[in-house]
C-alpha positions in Angstrom: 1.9 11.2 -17.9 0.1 9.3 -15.3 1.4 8.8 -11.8 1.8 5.5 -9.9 -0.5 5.0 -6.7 1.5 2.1 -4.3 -0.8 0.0 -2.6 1.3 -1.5 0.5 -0.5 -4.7 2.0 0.1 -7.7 3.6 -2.7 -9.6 2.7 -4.7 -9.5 5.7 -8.4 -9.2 5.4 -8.6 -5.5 6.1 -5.7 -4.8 3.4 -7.9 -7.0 1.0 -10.9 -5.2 1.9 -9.2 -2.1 1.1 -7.8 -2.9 -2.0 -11.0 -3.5 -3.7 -12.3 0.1 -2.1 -9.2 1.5 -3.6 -9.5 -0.3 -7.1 -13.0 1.1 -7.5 -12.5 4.6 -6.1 -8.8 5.8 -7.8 -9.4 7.3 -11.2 -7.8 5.1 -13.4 -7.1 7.7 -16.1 -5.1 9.6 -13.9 -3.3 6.7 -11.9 -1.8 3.1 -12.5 -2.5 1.4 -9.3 0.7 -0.8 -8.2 -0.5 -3.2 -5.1 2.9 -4.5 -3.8 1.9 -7.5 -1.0 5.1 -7.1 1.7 4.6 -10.6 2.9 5.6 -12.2 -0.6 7.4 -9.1 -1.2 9.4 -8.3 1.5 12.5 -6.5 -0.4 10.0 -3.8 -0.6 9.6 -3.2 2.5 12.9 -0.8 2.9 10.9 0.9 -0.3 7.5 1.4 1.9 9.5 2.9 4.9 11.1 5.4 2.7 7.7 6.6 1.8 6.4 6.8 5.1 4.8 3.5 5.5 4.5 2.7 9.2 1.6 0.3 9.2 -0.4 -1.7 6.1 -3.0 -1.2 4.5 -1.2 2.1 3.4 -1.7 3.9 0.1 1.3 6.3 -1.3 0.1 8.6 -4.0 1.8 11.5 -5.1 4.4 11.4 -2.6 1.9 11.2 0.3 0.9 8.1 2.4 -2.3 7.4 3.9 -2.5 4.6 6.2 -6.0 3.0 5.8 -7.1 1.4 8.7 -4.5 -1.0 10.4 -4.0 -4.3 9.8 0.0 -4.5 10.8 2.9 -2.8 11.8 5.5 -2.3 9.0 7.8 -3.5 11.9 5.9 -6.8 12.0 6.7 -8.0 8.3 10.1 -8.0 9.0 10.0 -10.9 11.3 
């Protein structure tokens, strides 16, 4: 069975720049890569702060987020 890496962004050009390191580095075979963009998406972002998102570009894979860079607060989206 293959696990779910969540790409959190916001569509900044850091989180863009990100998401193409990610897309080209995560081993397909063992992951589906999900990118979930919070500004067009912003129900998710109760979902993101449950994992331990507190700033985007984040990555949660395997129950673990790693914030990549920083391109916003979680806390900003919600305005």
């Amino acid at each position: 069975m293959m696990s779910t890496a969540i790409f959190y962004h916001a569509g900044c050009p850091v989180c863009l720049g990100a998401e193409q390191m990610l897309a080209n580095a995560i081993d397909s075979k063992k992951y589906t890569i999900e990118n979930v963009h919070l500004g067009t998406h912003a129900k998710r972002i109760k979902e993101a702060e449950e994992a331990g998102v507190k700033s985007v570009p984040a990555l949660v894979l395997d129950g673990e987020v790693f914030h990549i860079n920083f391109g916003a607060a979680i806390a900003d989206l919600k305005n």
